[in-house]
The first five atom37 places (N, CA, C, CB, O) and aatype in JSON, in Angstrom:
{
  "aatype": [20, 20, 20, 20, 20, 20, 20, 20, 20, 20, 20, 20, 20, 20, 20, 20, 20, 20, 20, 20, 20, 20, 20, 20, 20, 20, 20, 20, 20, 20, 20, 20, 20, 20, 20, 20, 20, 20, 20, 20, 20, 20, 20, 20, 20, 20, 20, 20, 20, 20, 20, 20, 20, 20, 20, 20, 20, 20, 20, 20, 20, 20, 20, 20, 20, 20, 20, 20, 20, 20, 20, 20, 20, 20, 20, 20, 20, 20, 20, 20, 20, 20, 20, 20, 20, 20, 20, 20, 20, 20, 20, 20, 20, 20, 20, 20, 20, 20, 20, 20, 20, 20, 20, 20, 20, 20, 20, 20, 20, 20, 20],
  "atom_mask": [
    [1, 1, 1, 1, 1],
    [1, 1, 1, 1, 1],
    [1, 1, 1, 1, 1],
    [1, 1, 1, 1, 1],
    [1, 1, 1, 1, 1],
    [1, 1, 1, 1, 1],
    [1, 1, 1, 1, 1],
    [1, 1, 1, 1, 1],
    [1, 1, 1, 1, 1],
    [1, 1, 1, 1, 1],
    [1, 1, 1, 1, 1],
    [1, 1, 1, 1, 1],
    [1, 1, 1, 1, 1],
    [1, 1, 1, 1, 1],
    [1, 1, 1, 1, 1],
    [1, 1, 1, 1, 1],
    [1, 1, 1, 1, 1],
    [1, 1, 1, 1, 1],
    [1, 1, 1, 1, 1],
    [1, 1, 1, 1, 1],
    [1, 1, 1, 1, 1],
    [1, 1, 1, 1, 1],
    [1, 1, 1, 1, 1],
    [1, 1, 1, 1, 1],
    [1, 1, 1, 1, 1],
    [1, 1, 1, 1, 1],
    [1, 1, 1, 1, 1],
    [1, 1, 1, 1, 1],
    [1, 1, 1, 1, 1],
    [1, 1, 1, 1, 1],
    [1, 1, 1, 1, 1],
    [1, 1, 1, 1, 1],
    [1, 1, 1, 1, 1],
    [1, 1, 1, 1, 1],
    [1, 1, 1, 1, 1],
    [1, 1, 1, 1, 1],
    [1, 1, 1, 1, 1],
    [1, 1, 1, 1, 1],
    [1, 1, 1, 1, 1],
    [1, 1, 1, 1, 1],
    [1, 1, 1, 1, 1],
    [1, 1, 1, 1, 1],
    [1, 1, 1, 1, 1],
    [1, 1, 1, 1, 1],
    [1, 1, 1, 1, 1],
    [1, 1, 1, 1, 1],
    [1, 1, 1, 1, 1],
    [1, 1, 1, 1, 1],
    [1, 1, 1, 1, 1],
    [1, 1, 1, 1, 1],
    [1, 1, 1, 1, 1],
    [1, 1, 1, 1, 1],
    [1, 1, 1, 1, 1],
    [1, 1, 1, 1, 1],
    [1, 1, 1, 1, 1],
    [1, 1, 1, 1, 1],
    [1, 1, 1, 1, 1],
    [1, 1, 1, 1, 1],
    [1, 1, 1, 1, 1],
    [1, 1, 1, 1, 1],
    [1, 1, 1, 1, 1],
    [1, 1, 1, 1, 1],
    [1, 1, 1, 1, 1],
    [1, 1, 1, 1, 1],
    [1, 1, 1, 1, 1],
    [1, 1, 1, 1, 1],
    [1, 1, 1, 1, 1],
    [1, 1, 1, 1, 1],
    [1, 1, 1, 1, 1],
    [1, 1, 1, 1, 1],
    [1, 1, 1, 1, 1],
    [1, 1, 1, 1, 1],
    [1, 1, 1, 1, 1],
    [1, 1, 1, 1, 1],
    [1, 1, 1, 1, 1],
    [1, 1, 1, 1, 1],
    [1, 1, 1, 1, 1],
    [1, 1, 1, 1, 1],
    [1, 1, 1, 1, 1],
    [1, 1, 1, 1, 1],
    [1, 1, 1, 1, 1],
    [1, 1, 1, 1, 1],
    [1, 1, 1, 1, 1],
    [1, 1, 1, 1, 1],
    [1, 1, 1, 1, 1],
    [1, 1, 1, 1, 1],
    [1, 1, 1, 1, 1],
    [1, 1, 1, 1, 1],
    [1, 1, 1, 1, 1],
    [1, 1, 1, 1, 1],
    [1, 1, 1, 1, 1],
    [1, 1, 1, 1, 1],
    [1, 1, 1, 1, 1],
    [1, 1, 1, 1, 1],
    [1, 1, 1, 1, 1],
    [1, 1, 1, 1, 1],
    [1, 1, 1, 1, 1],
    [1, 1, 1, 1, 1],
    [1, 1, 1, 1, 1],
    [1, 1, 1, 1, 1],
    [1, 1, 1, 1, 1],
    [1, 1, 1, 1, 1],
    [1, 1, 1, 1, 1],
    [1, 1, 1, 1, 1],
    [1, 1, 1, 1, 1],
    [1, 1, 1, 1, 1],
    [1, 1, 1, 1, 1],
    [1, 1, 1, 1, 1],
    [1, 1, 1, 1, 1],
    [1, 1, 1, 1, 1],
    [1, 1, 1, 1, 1]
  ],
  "atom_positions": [
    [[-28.03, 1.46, 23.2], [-26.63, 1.8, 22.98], [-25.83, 0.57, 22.59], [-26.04, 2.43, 24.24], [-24.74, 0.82, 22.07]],
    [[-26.12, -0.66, 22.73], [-25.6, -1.79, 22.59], [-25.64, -2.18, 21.24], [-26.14, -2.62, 23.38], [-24.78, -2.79, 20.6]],
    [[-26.96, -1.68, 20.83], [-27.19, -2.32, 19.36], [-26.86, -1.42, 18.61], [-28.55, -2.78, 18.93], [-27.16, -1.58, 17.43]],
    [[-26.1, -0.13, 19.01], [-25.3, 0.55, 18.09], [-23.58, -0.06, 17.89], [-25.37, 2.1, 18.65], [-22.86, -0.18, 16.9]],
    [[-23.39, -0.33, 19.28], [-22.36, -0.92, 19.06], [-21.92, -1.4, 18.41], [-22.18, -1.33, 19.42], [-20.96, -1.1, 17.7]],
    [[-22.8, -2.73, 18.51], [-23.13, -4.13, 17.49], [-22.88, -4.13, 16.64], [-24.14, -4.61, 17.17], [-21.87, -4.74, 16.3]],
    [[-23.73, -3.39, 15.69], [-24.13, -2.42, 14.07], [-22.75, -2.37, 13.83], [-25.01, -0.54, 14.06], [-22.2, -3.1, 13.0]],
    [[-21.96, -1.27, 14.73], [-20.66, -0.61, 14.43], [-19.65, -2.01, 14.6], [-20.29, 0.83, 15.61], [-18.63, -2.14, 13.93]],
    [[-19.92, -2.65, 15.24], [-18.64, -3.96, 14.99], [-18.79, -4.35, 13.72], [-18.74, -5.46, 15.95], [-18.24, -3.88, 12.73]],
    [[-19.72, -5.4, 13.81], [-20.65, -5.92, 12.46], [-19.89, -5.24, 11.16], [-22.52, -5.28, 12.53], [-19.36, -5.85, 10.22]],
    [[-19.97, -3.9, 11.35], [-20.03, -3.39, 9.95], [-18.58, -2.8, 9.85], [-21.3, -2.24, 9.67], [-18.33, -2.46, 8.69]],
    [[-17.86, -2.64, 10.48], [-16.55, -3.05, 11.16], [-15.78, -4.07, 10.47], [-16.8, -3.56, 12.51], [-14.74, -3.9, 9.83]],
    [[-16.37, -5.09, 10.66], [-15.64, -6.41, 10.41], [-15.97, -6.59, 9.23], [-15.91, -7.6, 11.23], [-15.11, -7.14, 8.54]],
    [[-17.4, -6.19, 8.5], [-17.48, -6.95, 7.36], [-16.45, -5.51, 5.92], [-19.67, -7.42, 7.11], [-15.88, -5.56, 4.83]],
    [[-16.79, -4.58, 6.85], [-15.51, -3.37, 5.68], [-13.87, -4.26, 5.75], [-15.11, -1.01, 6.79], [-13.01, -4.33, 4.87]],
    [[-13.88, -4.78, 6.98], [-12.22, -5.18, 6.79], [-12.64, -6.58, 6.26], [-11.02, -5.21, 8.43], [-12.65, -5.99, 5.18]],
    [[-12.91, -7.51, 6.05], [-13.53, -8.61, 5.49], [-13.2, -7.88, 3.91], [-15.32, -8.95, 6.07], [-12.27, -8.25, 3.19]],
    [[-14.07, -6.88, 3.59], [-14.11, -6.48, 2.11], [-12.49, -6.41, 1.41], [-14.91, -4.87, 2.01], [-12.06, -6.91, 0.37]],
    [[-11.72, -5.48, 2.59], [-10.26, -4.99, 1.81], [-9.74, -6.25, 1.83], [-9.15, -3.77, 2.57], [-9.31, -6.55, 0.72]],
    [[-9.6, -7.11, 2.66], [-9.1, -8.56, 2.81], [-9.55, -9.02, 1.39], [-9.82, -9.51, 4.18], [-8.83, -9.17, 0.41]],
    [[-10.74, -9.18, 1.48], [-10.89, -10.04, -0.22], [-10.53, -9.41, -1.63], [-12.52, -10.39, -0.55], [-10.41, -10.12, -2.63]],
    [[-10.33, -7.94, -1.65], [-9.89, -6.8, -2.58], [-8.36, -7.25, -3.01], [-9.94, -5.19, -1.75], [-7.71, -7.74, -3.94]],
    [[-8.25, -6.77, -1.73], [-6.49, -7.42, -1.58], [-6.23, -8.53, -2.4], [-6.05, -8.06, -0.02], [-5.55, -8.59, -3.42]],
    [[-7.09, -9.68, -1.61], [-6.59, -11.1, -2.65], [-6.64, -11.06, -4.1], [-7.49, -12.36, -2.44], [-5.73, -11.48, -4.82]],
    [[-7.69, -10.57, -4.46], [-8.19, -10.6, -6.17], [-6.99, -9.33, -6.31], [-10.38, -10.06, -6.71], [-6.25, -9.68, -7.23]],
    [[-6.58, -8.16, -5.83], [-5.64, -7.37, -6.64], [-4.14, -8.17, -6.54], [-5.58, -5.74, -6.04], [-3.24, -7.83, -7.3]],
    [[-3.96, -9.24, -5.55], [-2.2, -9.93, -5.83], [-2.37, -11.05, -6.6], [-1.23, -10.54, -4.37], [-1.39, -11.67, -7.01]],
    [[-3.82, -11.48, -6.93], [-4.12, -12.49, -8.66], [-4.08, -11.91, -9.45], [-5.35, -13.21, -9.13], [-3.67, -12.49, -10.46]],
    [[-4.48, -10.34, -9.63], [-5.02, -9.99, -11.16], [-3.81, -9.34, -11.09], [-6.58, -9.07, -11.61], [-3.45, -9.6, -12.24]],
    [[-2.61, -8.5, -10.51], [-1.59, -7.7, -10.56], [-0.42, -8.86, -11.49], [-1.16, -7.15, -8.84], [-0.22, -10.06, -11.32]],
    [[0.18, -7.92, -12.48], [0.96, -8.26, -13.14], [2.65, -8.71, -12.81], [0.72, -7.42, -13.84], [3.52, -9.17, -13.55]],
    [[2.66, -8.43, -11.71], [4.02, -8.25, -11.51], [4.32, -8.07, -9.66], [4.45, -6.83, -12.5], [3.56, -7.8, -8.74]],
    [[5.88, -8.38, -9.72], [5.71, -9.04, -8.01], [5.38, -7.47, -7.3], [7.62, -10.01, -7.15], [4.84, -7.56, -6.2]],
    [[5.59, -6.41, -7.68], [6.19, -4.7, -6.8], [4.35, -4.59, -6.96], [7.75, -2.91, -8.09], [3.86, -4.41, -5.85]],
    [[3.45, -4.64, -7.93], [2.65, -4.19, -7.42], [1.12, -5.13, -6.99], [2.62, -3.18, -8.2], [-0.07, -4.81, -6.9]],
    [[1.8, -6.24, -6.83], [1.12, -7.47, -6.17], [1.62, -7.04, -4.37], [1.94, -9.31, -6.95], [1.0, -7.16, -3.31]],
    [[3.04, -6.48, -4.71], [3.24, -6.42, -3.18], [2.18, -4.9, -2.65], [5.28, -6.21, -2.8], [1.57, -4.7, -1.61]],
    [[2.3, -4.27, -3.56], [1.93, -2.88, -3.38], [-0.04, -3.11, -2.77], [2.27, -1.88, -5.24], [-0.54, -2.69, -1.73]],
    [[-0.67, -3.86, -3.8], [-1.6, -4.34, -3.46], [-2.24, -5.23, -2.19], [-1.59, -4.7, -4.26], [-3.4, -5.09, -1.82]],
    [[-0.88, -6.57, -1.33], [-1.41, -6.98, -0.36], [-0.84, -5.43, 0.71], [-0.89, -8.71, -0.04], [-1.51, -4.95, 1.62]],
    [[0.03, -5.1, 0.4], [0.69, -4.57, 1.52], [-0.87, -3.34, 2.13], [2.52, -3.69, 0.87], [-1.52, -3.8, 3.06]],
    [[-1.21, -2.26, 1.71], [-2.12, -1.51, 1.48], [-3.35, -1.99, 2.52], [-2.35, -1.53, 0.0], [-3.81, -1.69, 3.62]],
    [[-3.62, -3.05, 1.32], [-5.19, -3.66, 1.69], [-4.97, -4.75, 3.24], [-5.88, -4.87, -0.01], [-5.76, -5.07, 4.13]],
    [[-4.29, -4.91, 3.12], [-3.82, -6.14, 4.97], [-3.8, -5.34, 6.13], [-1.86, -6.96, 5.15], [-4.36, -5.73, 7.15]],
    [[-3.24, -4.33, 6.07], [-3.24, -2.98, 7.12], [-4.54, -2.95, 7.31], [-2.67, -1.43, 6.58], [-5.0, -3.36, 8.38]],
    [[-5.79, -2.22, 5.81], [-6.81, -1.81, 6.27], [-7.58, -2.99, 6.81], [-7.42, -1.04, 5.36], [-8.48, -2.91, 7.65]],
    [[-7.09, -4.22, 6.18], [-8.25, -5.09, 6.6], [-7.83, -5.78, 7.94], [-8.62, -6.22, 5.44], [-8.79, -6.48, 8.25]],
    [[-7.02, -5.88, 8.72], [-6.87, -6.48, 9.99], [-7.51, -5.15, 11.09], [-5.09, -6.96, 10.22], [-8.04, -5.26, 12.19]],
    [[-7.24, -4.03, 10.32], [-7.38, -2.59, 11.38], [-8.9, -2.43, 11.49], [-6.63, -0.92, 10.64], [-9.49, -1.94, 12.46]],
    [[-9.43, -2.87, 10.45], [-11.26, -2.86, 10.52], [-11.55, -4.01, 11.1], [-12.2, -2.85, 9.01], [-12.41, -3.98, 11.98]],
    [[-10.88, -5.31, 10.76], [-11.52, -6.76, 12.06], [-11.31, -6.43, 12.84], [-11.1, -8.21, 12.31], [-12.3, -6.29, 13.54]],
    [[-9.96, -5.99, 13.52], [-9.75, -5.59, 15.02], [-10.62, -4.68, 15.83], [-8.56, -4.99, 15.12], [-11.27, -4.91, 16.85]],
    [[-10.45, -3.41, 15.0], [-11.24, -2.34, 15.46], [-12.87, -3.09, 15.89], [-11.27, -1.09, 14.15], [-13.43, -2.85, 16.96]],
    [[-13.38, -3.92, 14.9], [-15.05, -3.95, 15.07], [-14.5, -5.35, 16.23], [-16.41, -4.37, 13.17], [-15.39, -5.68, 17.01]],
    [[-13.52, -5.94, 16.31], [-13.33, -7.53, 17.7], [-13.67, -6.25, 18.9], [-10.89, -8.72, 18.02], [-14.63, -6.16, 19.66]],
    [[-12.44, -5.29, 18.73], [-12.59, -4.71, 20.12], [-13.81, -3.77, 20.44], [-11.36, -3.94, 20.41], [-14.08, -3.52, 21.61]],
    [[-14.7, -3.13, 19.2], [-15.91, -2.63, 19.39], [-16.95, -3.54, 20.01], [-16.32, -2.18, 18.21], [-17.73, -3.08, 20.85]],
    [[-17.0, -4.78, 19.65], [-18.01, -5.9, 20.15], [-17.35, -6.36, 21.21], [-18.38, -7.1, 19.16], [-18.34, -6.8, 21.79]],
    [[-16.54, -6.59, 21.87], [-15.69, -6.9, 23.26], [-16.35, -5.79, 24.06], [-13.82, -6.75, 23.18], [-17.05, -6.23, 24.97]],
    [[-16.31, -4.44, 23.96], [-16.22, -3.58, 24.88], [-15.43, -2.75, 25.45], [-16.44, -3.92, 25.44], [-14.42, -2.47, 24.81]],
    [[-15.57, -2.25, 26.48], [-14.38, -1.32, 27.53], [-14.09, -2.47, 28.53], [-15.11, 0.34, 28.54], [-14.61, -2.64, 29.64]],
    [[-12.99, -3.36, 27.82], [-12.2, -4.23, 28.2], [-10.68, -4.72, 28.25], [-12.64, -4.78, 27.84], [-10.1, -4.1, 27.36]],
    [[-9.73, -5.62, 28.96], [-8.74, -5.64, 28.63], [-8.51, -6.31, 27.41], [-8.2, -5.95, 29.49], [-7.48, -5.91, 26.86]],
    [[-9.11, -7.16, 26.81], [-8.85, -7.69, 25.54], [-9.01, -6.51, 24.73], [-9.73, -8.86, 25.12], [-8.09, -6.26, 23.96]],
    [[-10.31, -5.52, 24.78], [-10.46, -4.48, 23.83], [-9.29, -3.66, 23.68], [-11.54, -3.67, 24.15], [-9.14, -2.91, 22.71]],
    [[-8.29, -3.79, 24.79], [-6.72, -2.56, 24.91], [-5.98, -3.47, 23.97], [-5.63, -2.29, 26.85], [-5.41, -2.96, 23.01]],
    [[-5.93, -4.97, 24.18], [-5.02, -5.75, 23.71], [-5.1, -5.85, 22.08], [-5.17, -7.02, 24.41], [-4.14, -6.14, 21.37]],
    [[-6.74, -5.5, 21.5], [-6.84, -5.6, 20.3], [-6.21, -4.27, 19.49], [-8.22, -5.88, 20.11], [-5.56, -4.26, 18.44]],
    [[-6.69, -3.0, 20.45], [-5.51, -2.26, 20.1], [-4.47, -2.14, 19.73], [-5.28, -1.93, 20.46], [-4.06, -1.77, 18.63]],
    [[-3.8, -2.51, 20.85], [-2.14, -2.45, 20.83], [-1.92, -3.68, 19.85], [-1.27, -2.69, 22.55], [-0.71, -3.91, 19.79]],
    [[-2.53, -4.41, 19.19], [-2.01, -5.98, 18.24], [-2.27, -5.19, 16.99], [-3.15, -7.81, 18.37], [-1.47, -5.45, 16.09]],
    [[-3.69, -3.81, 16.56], [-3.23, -3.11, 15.38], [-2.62, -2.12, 15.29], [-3.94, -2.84, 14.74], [-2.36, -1.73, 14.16]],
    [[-2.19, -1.4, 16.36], [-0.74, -0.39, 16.25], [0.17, -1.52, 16.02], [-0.2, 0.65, 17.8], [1.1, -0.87, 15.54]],
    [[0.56, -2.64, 16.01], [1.71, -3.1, 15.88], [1.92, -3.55, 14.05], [1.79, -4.33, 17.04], [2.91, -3.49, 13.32]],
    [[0.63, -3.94, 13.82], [0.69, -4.09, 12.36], [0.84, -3.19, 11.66], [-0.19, -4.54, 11.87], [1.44, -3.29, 10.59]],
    [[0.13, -1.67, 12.29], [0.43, -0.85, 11.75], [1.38, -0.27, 11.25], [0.13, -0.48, 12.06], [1.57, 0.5, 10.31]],
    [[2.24, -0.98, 12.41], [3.96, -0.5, 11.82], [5.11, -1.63, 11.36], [4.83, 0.32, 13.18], [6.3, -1.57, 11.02]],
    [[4.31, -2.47, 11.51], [5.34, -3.74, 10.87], [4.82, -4.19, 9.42], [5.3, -5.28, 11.95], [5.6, -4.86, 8.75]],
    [[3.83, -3.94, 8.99], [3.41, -4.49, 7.95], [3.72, -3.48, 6.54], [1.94, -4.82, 8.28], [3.73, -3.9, 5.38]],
    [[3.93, -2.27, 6.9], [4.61, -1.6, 5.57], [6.05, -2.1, 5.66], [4.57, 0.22, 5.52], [6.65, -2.37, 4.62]],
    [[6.62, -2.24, 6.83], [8.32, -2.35, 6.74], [8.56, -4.21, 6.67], [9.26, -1.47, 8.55], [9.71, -4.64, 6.79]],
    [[7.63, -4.97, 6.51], [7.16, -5.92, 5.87], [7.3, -5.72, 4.36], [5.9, -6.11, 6.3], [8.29, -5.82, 3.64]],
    [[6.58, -5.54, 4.2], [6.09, -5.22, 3.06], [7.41, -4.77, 1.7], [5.05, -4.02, 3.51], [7.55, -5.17, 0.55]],
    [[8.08, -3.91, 2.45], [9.31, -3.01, 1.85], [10.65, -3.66, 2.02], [9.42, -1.56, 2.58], [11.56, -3.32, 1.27]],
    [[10.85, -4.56, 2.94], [11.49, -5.3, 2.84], [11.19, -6.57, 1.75], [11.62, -5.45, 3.98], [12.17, -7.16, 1.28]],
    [[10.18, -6.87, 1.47], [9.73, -7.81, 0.29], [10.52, -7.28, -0.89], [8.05, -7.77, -0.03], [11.39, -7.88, -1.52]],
    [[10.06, -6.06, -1.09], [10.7, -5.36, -2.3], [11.78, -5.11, -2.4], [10.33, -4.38, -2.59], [12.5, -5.26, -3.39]],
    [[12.14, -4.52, -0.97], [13.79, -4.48, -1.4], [14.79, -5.83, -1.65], [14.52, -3.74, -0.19], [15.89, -5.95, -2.19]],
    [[13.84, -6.77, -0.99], [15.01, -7.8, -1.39], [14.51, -8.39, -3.09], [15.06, -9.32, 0.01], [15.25, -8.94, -3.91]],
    [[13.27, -8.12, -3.2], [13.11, -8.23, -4.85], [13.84, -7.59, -5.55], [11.98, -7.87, -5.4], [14.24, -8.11, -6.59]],
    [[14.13, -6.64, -5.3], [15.05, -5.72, -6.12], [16.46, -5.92, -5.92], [14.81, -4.31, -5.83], [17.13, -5.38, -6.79]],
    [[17.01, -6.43, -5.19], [18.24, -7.32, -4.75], [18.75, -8.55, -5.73], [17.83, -8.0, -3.34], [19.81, -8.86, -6.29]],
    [[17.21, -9.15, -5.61], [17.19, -10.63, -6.49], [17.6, -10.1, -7.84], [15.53, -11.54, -6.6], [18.48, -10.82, -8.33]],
    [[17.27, -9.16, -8.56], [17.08, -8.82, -9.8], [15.73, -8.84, -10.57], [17.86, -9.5, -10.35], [15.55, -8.88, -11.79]],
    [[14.51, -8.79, -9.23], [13.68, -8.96, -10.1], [13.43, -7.47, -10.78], [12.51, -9.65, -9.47], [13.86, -6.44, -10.24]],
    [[12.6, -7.46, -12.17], [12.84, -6.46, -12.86], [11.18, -6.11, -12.73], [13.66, -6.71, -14.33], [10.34, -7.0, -12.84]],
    [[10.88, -4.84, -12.5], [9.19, -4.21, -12.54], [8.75, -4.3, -13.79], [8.93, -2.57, -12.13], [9.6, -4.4, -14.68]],
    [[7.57, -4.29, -14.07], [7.05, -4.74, -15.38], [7.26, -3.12, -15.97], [5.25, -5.54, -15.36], [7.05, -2.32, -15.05]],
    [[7.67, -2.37, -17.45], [7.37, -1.93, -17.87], [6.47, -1.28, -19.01], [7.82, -2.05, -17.6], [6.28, -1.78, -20.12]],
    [[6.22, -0.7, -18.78], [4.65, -0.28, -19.65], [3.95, -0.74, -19.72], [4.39, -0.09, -20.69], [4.01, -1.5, -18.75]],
    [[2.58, -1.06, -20.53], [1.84, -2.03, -20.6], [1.48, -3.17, -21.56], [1.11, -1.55, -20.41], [1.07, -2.87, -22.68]],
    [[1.62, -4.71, -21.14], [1.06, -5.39, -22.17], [0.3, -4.72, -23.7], [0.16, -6.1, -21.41], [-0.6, -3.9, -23.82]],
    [[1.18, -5.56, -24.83], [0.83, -5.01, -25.94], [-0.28, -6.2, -26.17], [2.07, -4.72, -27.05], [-0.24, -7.35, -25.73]],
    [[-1.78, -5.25, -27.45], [-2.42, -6.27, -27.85], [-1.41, -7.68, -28.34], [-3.29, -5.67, -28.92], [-2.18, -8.64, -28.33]],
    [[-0.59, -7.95, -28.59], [-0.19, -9.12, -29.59], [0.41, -9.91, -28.28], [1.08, -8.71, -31.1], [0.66, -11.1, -28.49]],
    [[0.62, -9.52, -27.22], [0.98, -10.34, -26.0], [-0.1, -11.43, -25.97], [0.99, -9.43, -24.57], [0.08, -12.65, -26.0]],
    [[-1.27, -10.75, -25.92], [-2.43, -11.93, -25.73], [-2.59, -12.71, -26.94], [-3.92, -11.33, -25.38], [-2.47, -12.3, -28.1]],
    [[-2.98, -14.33, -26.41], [-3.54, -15.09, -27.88], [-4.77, -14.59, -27.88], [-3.62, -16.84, -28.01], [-4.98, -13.7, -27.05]],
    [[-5.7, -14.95, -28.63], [-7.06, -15.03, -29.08], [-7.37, -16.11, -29.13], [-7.37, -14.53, -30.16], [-7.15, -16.86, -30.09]],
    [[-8.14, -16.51, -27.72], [-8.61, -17.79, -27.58], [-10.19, -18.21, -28.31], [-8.61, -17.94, -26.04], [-10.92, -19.05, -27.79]],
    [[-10.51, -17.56, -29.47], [-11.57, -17.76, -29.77], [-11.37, -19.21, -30.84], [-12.16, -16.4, -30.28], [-12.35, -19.73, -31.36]]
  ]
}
């Protein structure tokens, strides 16, 4: 039963590990600040909620395991209104959302 556990942390941590690194490469490759935000905001939720979840799966039926809990209900709810507050004050600033999409003649031709 232990080494199911294990398995289930392990694999736990390395799914939130994954959205964590998703995340990063989508707020490099995203064009623009609303869906760079849209991108960490999303992927940070899932990926602290899968490390946590697999810390407190490998901890046990413990008080740290309650504490890892209650530390991702809290992200859970601060990190979109995080998040939305980013934007709203972007949208405050004047920043403007990208519309439509890059035309071929935007890019040079680095050949």
């Amino acid at each position: 039963m232990a080494q199911v556990a294990t398995v289930m942390a392990w694999g736990s941590v390395i799914l939130g590990l994954f959205f964590t690194v998703v995340g990063a490469a989508g707020v490099l490759r995203m064009p623009d600040v609303y869906t760079r935000l849209h991108a960490a905001g999303m992927t940070d939720t899932m990926g602290a909620g899968f490390l946590l979840l697999g810390l407190a799966l490998n901890e046990g039926p413990t008080l740290i395991a309650v504490r890892l809990v209650l530390i991702w209900i809290f992200l859970l709810f601060t990190s979109p209104v995080g998040t939305h507050a980013l934007a709203r004050a972007a949208l405050h600033a004047g920043v403007q959302p990208l519309q439509g999409r890059k035309k071929e003649a935007d890019h040079r031709d680095l050949s």
